[in-house]
Structure formats: C-alpha cells, structure tokens
mmCIF file of the C-alpha atoms, coordinates in Angstrom:
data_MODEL
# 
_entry.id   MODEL 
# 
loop_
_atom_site.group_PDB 
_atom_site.id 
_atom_site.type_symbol 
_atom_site.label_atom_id 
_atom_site.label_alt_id 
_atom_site.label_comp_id 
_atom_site.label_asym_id 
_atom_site.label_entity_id 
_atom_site.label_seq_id 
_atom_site.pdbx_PDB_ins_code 
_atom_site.Cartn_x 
_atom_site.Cartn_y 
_atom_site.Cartn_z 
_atom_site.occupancy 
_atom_site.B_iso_or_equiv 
_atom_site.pdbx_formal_charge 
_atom_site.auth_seq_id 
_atom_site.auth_comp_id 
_atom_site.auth_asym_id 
_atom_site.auth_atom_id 
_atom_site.pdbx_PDB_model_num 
ATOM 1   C CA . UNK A 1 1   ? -31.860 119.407 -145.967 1.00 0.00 ? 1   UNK A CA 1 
ATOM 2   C CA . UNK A 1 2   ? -35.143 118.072 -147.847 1.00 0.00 ? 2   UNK A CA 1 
ATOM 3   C CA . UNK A 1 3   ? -37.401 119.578 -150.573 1.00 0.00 ? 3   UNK A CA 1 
ATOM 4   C CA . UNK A 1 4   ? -40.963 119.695 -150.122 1.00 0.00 ? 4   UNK A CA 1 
ATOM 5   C CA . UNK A 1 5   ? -43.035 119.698 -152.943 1.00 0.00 ? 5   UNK A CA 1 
ATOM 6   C CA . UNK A 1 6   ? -46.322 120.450 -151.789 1.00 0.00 ? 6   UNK A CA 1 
ATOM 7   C CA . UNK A 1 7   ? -49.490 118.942 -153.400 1.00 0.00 ? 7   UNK A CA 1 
ATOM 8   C CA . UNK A 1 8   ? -52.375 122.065 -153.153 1.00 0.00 ? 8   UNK A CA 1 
ATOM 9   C CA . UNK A 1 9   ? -55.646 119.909 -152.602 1.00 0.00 ? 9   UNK A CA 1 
ATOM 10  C CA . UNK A 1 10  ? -57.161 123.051 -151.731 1.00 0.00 ? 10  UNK A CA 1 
ATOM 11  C CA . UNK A 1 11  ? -58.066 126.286 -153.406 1.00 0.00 ? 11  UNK A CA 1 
ATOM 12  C CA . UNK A 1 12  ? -59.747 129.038 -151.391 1.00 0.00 ? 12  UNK A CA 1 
ATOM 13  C CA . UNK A 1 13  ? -62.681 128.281 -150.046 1.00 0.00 ? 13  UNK A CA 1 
ATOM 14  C CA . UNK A 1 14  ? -63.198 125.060 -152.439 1.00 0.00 ? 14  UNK A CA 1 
ATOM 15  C CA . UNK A 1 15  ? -61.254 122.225 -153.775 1.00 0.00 ? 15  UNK A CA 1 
ATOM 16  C CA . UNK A 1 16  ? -61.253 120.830 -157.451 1.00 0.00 ? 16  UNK A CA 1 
ATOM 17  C CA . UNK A 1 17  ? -61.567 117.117 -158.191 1.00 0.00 ? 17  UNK A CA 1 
ATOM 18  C CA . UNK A 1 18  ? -58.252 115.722 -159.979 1.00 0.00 ? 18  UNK A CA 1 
ATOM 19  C CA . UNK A 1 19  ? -57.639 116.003 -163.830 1.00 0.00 ? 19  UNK A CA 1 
ATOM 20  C CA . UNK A 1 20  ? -54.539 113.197 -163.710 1.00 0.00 ? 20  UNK A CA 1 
ATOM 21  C CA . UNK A 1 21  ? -55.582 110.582 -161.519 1.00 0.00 ? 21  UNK A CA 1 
ATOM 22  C CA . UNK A 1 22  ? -52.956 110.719 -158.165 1.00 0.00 ? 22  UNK A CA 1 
ATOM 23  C CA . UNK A 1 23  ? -51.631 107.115 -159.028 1.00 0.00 ? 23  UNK A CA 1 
ATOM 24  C CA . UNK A 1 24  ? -50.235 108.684 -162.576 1.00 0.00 ? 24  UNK A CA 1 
ATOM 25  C CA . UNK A 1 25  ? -49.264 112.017 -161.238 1.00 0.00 ? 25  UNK A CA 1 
ATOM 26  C CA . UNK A 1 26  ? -47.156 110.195 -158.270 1.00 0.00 ? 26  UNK A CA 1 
ATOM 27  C CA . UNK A 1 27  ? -44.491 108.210 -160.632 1.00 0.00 ? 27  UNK A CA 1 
ATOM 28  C CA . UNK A 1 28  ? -44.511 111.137 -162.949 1.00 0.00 ? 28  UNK A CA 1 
ATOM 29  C CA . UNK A 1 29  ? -43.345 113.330 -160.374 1.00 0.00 ? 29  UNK A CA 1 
ATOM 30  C CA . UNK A 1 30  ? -40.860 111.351 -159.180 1.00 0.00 ? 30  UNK A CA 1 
ATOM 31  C CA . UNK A 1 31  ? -39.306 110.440 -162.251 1.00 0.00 ? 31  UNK A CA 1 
ATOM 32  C CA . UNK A 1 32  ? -39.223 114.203 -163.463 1.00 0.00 ? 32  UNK A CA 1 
ATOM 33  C CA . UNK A 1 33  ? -37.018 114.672 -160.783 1.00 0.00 ? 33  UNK A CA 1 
ATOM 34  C CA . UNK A 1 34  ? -34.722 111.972 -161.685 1.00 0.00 ? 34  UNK A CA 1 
ATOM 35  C CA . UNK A 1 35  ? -33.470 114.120 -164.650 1.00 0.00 ? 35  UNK A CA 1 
ATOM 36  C CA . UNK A 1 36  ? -32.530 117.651 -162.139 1.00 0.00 ? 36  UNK A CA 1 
ATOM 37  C CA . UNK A 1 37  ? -29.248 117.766 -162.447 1.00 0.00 ? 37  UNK A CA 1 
ATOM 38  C CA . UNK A 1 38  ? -28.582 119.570 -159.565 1.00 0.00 ? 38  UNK A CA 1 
ATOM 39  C CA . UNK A 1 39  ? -31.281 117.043 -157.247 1.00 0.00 ? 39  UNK A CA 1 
ATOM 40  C CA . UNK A 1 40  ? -28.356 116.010 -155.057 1.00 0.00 ? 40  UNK A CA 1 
ATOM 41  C CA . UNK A 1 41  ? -27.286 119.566 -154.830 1.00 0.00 ? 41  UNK A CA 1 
ATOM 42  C CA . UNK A 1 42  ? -30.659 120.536 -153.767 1.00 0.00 ? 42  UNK A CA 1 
ATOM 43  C CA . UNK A 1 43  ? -31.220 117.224 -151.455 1.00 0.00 ? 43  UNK A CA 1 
ATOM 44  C CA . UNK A 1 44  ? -28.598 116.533 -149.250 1.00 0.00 ? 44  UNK A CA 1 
ATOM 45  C CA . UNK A 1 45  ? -30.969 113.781 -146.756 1.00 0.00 ? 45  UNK A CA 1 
ATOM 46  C CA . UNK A 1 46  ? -34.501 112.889 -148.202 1.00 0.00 ? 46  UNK A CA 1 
ATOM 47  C CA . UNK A 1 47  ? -37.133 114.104 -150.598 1.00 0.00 ? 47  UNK A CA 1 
ATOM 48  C CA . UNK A 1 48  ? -40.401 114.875 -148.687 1.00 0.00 ? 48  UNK A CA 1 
ATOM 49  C CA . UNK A 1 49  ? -43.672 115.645 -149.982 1.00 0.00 ? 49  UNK A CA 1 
ATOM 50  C CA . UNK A 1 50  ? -45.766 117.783 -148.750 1.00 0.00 ? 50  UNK A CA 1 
ATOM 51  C CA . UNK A 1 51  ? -49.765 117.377 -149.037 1.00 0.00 ? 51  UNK A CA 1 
ATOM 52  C CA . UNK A 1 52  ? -51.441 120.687 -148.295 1.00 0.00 ? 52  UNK A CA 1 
ATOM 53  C CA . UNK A 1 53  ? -55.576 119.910 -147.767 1.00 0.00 ? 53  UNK A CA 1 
ATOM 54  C CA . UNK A 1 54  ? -58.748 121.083 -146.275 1.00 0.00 ? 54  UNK A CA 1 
ATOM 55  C CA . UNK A 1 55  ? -60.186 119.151 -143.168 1.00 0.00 ? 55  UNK A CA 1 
ATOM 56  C CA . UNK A 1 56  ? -63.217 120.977 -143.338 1.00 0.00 ? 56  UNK A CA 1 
ATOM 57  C CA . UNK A 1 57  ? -63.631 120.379 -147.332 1.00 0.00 ? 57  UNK A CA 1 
ATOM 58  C CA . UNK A 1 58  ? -64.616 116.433 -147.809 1.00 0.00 ? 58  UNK A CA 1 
ATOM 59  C CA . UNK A 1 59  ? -62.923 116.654 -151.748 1.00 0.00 ? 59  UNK A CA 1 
ATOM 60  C CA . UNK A 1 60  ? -59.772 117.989 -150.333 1.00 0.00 ? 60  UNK A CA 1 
ATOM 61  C CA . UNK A 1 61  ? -59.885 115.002 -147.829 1.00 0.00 ? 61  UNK A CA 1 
ATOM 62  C CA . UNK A 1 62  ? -60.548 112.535 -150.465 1.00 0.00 ? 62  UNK A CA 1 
ATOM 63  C CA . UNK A 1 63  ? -57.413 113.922 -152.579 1.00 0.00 ? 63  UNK A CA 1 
ATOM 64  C CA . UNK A 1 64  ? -54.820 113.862 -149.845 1.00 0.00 ? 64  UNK A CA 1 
ATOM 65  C CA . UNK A 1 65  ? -56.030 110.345 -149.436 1.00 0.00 ? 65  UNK A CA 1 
ATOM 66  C CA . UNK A 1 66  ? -55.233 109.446 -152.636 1.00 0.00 ? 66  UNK A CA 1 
ATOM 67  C CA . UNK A 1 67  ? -52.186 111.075 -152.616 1.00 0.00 ? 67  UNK A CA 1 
ATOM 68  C CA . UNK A 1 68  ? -51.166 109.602 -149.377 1.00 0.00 ? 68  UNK A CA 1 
ATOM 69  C CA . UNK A 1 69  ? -51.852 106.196 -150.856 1.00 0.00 ? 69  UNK A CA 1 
ATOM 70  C CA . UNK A 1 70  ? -50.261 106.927 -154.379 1.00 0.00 ? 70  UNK A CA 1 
ATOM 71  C CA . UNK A 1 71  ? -47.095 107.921 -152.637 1.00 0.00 ? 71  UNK A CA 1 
ATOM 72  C CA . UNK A 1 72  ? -47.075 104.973 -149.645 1.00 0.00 ? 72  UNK A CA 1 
ATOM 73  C CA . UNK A 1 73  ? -45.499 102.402 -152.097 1.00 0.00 ? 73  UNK A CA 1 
ATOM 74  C CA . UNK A 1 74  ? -42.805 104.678 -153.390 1.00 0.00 ? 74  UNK A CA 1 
ATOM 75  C CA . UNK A 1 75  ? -41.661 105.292 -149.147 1.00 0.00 ? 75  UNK A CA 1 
ATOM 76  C CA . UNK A 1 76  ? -39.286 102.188 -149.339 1.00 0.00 ? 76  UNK A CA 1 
ATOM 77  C CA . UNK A 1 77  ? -37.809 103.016 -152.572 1.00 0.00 ? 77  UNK A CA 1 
ATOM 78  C CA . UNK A 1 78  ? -34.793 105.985 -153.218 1.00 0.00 ? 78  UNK A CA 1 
ATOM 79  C CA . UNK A 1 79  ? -34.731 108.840 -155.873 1.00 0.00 ? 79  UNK A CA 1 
ATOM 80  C CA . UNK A 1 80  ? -30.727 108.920 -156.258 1.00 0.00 ? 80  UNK A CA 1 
ATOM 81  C CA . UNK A 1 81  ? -30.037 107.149 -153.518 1.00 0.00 ? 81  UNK A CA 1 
ATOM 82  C CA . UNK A 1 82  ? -32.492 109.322 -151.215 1.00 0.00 ? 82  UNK A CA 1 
ATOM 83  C CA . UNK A 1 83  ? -34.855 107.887 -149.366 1.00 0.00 ? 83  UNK A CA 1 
ATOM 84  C CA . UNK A 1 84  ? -38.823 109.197 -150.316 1.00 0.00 ? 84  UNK A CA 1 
ATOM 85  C CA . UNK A 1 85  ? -41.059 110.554 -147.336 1.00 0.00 ? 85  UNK A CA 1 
ATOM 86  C CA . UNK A 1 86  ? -44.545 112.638 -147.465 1.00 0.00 ? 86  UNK A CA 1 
ATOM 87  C CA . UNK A 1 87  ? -46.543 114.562 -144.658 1.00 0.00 ? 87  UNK A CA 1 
ATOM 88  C CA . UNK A 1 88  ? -49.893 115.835 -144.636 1.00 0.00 ? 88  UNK A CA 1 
ATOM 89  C CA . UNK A 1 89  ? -49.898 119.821 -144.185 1.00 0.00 ? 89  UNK A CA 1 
ATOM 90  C CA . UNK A 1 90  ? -52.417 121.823 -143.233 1.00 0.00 ? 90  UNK A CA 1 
ATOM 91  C CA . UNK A 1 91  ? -52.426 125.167 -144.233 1.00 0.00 ? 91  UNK A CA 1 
ATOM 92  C CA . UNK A 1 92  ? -51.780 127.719 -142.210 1.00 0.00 ? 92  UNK A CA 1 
ATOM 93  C CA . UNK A 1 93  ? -55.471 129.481 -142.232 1.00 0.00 ? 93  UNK A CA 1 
ATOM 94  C CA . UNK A 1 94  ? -56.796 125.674 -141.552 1.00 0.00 ? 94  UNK A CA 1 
ATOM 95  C CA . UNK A 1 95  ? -54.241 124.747 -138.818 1.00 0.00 ? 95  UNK A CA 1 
ATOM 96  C CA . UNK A 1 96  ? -55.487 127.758 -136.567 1.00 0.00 ? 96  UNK A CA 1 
ATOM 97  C CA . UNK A 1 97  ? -59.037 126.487 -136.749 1.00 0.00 ? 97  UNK A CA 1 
ATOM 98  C CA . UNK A 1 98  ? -58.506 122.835 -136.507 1.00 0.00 ? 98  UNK A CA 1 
ATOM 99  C CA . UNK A 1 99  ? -55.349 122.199 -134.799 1.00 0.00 ? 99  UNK A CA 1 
ATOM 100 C CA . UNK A 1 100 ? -53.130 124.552 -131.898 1.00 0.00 ? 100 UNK A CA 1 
ATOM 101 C CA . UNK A 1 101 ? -50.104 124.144 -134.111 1.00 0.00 ? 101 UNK A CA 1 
ATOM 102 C CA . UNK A 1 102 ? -48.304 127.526 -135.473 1.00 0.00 ? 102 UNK A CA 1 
ATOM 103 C CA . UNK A 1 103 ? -46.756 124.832 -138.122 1.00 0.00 ? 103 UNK A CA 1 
ATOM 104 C CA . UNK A 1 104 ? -49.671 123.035 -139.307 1.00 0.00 ? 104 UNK A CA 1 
ATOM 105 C CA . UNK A 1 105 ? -48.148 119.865 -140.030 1.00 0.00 ? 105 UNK A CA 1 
ATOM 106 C CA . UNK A 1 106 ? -50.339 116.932 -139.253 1.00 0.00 ? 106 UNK A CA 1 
ATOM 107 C CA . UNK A 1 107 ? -49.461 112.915 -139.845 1.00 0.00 ? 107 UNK A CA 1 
# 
C-alpha cells in the first residue's frame, strides 16, 4: 500500500503560476511527513506522489516539470525507511481527450 499525494497543477479550465517555488515546497513536504506518527501505519511499501496537470495548458506543463525535477533527487533517498516514487497523472476529464486510458496515469 502507498499514499499518493497529488500535486493539482491544474484548476478548471486554467492553471496558476506557483507561490512557493517547487524546489522549497518538495523538501517541505517530505519532511512534514517525517513527523506522522502513524506514516508507517499508513505506508506499508513506498510513498508516491502524484502530479495531476493539464497537457493542453502550457503553465500546468511547466509546473509538473518542475515538480518532476524537484522530486527526481529525493527518488534514491527513504522517508522512514520507504523508498520515494512520483507519477505524472492526468486527470480524468484530460485523460479521455488526450490519452485512451480509463486511469489517466501517464510517465
């Protein structure tokens, strides 16, 4: 079992720039979660991060890249011993226009 926290680069029908750049957010994040007591309750295999964004919205694209590369470093190192992964996500309304996947999950 994994959590997903999911990163909303989109709103409907337009996405907002950043306020916290992603490579302070990132670290933040990650070690908020390091003081859940009940994380390994929660995470029994890995942590993965989900990055919901827009392919048809170029500042949505721009923020899951940032994302993506904020969280890259952090996929070799553990939060409690678990190992970090991410995945871009499309959402659901996008994924039927873009994509023939029911799931929307894109990497």
């Amino acid at each position: 079992m994994s959590l997903a926290l999911v990163f909303c680069m989109t709103g409907i029908g337009r996405a907002e720039q950043m306020p916290v750049p992603s490579d302070v957010q990132i670290p933040l994040i990650l070690k908020i979660l390091t003081f859940d007591r009940n994380f390994e309750v929660k995470i029994t295999t890995a942590l993965t991060i989900g990055i919901v964004y827009d392919p048809q919205n170029p500042a949505s694209l721009q923020g899951k890249d940032a994302i993506a590369q904020s969280l890259a470093p952090f996929t070799t190192k553990t939060i409690k011993k678990l190992p970090i992964a991410y995945t871009r996500v499309l959402p659901i309304h996008a994924a039927f226009g873009c994509c023939n996947s029911l799931i929307g999950v894109c990497s």
